[in-house]
The first five atom37 places (N, CA, C, CB, O) and aatype in JSON, in Angstrom:
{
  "aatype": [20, 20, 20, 20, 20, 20, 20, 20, 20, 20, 20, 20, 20, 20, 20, 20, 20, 20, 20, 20, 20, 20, 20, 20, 20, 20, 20, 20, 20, 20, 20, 20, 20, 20, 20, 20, 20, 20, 20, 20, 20, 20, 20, 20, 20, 20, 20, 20, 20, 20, 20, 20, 20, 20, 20, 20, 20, 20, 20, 20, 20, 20, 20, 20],
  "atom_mask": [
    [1, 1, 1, 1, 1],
    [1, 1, 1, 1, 1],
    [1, 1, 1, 1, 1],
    [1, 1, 1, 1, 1],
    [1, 1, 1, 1, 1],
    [1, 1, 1, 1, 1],
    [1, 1, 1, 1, 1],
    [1, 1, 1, 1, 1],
    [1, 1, 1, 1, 1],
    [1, 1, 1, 1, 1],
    [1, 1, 1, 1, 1],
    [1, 1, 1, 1, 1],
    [1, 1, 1, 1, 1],
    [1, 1, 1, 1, 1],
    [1, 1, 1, 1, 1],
    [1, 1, 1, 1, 1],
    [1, 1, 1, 1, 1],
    [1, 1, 1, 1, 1],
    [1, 1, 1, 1, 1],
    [1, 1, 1, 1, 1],
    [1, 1, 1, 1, 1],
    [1, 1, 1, 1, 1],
    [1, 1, 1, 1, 1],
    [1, 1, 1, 1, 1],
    [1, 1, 1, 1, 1],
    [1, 1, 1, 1, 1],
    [1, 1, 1, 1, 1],
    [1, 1, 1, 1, 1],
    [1, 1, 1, 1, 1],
    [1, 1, 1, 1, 1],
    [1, 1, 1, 1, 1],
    [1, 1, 1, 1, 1],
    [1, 1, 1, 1, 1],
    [1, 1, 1, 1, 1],
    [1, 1, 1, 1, 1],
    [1, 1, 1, 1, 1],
    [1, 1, 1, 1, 1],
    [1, 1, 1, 1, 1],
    [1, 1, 1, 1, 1],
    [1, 1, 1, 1, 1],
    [1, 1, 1, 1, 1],
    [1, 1, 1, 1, 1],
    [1, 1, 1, 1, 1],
    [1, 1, 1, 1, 1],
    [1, 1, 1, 1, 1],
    [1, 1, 1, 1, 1],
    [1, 1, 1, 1, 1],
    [1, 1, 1, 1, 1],
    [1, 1, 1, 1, 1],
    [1, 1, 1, 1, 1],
    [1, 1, 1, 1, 1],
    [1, 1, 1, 1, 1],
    [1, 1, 1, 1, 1],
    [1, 1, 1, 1, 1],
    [1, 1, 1, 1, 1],
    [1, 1, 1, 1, 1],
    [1, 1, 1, 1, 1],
    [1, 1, 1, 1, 1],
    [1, 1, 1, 1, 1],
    [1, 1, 1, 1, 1],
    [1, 1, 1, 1, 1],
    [1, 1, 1, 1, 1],
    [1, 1, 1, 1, 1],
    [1, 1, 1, 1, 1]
  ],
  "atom_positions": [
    [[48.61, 5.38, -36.32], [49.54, 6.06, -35.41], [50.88, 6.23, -36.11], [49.7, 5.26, -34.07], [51.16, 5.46, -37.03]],
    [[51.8, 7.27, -35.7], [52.96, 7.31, -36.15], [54.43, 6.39, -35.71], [53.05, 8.5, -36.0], [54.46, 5.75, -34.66]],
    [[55.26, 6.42, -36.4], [56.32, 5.49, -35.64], [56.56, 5.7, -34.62], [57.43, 5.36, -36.02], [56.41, 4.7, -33.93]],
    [[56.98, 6.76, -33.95], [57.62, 7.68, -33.01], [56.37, 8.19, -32.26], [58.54, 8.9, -33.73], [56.26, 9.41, -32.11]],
    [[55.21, 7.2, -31.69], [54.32, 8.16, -30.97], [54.51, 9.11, -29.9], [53.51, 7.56, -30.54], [53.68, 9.98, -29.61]],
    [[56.15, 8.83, -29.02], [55.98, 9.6, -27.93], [57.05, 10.97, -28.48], [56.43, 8.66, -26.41], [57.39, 11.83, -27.67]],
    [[57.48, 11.02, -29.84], [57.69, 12.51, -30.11], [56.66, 13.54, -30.68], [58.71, 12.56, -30.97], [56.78, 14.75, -30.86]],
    [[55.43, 12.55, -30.94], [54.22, 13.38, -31.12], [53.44, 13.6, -30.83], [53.78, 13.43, -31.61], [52.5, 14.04, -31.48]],
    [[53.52, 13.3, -29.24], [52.05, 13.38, -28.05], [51.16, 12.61, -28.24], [51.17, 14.62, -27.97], [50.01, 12.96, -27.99]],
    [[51.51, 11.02, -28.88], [50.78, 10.33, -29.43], [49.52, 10.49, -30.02], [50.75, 9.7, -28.84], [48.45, 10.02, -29.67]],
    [[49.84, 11.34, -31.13], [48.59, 11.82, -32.03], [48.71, 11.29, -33.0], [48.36, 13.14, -32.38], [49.9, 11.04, -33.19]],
    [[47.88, 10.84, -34.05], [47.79, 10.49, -35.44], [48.42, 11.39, -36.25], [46.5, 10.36, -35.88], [48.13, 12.56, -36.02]],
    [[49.45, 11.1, -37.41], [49.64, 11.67, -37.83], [48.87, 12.97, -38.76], [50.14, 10.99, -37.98], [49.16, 14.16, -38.63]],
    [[48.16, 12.58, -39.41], [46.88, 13.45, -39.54], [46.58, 14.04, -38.38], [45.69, 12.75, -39.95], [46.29, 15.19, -38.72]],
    [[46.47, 13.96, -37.13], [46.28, 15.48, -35.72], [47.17, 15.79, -35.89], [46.07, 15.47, -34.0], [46.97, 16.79, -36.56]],
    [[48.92, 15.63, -35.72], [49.59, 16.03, -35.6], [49.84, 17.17, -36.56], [50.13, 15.24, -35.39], [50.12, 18.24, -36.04]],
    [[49.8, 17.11, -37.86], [50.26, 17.47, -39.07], [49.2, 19.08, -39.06], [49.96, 16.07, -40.43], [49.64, 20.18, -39.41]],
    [[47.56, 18.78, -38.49], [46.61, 19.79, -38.15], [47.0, 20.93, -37.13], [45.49, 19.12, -37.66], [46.49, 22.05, -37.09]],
    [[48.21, 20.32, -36.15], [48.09, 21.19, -34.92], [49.16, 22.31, -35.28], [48.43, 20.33, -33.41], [50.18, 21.96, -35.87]],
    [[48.95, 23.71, -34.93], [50.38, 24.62, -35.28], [51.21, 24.29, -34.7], [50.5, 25.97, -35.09], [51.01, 23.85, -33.56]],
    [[52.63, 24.39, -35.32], [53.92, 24.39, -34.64], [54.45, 25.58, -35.09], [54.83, 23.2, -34.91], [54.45, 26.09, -36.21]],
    [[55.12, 26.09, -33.54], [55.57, 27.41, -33.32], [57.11, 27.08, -33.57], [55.15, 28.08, -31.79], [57.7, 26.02, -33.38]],
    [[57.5, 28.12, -33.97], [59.27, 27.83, -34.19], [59.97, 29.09, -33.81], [59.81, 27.46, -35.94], [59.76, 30.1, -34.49]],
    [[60.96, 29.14, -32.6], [61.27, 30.12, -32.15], [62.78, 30.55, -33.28], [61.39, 29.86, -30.49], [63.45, 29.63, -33.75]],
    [[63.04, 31.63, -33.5], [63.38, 32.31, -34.42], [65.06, 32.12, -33.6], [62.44, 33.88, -34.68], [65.78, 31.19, -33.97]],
    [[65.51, 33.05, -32.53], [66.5, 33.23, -32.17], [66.41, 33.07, -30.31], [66.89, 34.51, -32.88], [65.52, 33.48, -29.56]],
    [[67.28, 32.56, -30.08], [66.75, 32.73, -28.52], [67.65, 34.22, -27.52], [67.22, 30.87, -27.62], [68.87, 34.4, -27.64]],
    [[66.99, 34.89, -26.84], [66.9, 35.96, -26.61], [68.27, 36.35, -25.72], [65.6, 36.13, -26.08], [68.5, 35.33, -25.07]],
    [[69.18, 37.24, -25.44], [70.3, 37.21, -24.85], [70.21, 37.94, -23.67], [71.25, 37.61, -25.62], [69.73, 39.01, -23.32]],
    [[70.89, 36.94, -23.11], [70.62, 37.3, -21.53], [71.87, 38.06, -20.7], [70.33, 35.81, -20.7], [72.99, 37.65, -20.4]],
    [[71.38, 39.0, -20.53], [72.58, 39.98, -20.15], [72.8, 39.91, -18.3], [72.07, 41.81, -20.77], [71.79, 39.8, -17.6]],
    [[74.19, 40.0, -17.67], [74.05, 39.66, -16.69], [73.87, 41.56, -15.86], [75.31, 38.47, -16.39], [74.22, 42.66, -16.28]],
    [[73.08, 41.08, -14.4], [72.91, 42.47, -13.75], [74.08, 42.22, -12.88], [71.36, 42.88, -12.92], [74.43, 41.12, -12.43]],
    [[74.72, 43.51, -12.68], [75.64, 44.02, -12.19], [75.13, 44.32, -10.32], [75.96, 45.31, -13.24], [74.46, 45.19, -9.76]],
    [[75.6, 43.52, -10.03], [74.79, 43.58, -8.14], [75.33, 45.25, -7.88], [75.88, 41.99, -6.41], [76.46, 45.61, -8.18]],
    [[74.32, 46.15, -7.28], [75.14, 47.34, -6.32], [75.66, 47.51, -5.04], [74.54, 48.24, -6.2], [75.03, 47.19, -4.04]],
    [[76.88, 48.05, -5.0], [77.82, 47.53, -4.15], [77.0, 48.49, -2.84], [79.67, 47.83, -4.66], [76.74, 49.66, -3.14]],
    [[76.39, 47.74, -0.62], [76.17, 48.81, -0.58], [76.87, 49.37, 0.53], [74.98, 48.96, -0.64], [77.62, 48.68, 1.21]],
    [[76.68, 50.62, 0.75], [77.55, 51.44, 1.57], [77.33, 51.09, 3.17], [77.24, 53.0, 1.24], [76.32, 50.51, 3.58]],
    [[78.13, 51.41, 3.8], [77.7, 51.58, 5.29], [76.79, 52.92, 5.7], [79.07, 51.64, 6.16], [76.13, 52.88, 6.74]],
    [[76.77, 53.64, 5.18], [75.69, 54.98, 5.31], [74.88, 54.32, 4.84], [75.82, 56.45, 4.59], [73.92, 55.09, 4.9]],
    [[74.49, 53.38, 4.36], [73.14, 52.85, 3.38], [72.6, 51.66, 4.77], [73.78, 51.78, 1.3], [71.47, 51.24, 5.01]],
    [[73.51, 51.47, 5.27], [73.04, 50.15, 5.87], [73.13, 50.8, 7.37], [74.1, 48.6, 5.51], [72.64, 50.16, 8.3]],
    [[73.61, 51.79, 7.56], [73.29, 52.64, 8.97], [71.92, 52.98, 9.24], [74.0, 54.03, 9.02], [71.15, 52.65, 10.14]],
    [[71.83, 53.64, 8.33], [70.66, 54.57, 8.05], [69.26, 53.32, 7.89], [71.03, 55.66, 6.37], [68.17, 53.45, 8.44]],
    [[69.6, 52.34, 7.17], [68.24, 51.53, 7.27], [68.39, 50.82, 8.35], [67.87, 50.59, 6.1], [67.29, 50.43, 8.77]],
    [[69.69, 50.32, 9.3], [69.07, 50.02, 10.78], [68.35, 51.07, 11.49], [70.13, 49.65, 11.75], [67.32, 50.9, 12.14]],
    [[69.05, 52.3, 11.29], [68.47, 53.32, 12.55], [66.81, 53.62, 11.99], [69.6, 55.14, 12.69], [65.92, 53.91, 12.78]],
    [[66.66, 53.53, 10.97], [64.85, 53.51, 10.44], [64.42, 52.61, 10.72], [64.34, 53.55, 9.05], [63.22, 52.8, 10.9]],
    [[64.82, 51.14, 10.96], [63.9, 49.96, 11.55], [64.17, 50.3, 13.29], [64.55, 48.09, 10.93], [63.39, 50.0, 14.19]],
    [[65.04, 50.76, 13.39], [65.04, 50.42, 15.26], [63.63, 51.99, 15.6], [67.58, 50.9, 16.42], [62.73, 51.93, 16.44]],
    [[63.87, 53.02, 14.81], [62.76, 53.98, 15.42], [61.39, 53.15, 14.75], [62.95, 55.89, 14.83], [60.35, 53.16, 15.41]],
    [[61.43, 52.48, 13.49], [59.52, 52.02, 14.15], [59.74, 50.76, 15.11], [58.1, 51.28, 12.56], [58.7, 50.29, 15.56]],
    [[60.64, 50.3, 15.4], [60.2, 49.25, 16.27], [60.11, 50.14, 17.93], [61.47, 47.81, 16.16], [59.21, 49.84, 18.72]],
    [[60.89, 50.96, 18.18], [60.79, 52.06, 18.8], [58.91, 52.81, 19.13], [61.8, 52.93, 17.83], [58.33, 53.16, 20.15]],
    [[58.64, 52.79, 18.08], [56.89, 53.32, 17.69], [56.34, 52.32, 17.92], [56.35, 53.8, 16.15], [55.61, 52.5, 18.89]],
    [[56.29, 51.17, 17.5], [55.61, 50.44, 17.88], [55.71, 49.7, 19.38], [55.65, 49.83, 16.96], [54.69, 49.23, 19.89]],
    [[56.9, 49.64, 19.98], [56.92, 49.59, 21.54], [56.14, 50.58, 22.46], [58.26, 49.74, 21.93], [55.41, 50.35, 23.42]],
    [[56.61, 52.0, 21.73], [55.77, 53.18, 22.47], [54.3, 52.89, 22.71], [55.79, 54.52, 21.61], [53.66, 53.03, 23.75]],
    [[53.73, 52.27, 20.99], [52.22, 52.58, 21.61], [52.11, 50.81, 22.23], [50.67, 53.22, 20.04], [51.05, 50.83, 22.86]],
    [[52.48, 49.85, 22.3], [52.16, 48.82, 23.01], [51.9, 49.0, 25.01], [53.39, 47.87, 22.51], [50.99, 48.85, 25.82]],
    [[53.37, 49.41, 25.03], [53.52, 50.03, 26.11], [52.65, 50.9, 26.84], [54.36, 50.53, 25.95], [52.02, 50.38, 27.76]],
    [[52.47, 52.17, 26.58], [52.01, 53.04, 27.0], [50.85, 53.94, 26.5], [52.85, 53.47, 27.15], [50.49, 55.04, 26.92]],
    [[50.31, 53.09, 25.4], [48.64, 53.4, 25.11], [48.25, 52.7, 25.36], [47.98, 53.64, 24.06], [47.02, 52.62, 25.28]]
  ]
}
């Protein structure tokens, strides 16, 4: 076994030395997203589209 078994998944050095090790090159840059700001026409317009299907769907509960 190696000195350090729990930095090598306690493998024999010989497994260890067999298994690939991946080596990441650069680590990747993380750019931040810009939230979109939203309007009140944006947020009108998607209440008044949820109140007509809930609207549709009352209609046919109701009265079919």
């Amino acid at each position: 076994m190696s000195e350090e078994p729990h930095l090598k998944a306690y493998l024999c050095d010989e497994c260890w030395n067999s298994v690939p090790h991946y080596i990441v090159q650069a680590k990747p840059v993380k750019r931040k997203v810009k939230k979109k700001d939203i309007s009140w026409v944006e947020i009108t317009l998607y209440t008044l589209g949820n109140i007509l299907c809930l609207g549709v769907i009352a209609y046919y509960l109701w009265f079919k």
